[in-house]
C-alpha positions in Angstrom: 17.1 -3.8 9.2 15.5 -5.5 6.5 17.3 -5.6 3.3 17.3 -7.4 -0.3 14.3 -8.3 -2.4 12.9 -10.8 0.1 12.4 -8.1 2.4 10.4 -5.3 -0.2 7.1 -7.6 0.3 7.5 -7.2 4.3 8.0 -3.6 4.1 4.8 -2.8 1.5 2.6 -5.0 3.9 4.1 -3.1 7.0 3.5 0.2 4.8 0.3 -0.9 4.0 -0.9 -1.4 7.9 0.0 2.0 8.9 -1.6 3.8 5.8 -4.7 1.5 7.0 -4.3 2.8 10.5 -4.2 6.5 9.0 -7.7 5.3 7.7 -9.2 4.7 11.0 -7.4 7.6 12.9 -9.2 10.2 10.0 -12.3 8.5 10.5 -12.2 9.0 14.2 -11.5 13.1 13.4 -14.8 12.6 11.8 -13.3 13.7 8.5 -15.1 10.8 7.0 -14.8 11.8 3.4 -10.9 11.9 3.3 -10.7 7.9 4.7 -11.1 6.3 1.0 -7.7 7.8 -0.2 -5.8 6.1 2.5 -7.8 2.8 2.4 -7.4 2.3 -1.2 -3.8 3.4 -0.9 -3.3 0.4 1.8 -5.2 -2.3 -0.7 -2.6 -0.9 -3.6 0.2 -1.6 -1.0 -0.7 -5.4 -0.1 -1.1 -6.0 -4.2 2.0 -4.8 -4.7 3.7 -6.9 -1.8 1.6 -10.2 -3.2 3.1 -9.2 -6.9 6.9 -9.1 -5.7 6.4 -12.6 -3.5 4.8 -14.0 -6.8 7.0 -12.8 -9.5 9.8 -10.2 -8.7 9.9 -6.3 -9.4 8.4 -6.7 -13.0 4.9 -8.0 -11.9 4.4 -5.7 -9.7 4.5 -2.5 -11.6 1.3 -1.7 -13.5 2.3 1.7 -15.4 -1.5 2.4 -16.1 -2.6 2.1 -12.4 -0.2 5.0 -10.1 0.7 4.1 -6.5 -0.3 7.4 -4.9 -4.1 7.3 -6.7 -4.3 10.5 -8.0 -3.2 9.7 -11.6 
């Protein structure tokens, strides 16, 4: 069980793979047009793990940019 700050940048990059993996299983249901949501949501997911290795919880919120992509 991961736990404590140190582990939030582990579990957005693990978040991040499956959401990527989501990606490619759409793409293979030939729903093509519905992969960018899920591929962008998997970059946003890595940025926010490299913010919270770099400089803690404050970095890595950016109120003008929301996590699920549909602000």
């Amino acid at each position: 069980m991961l736990t404590g700050h140190g582990a939030a940048p582990r579990l957005l990059r693990a978040a991040a793979a499956l959401v990527e993996q989501a990606g490619y299983e759409i793409v293979r249901t030939a729903e093509t047009a519905r992969v960018t949501q899920p591929i962008l949501l998997a970059a946003e997911l890595e940025r926010l793990g490299t913010a919270f290795e770099k400089g803690g919880d404050a970095s890595a919120r950016r109120p003008d940019r929301p996590i699920s992509g549909r602000g």
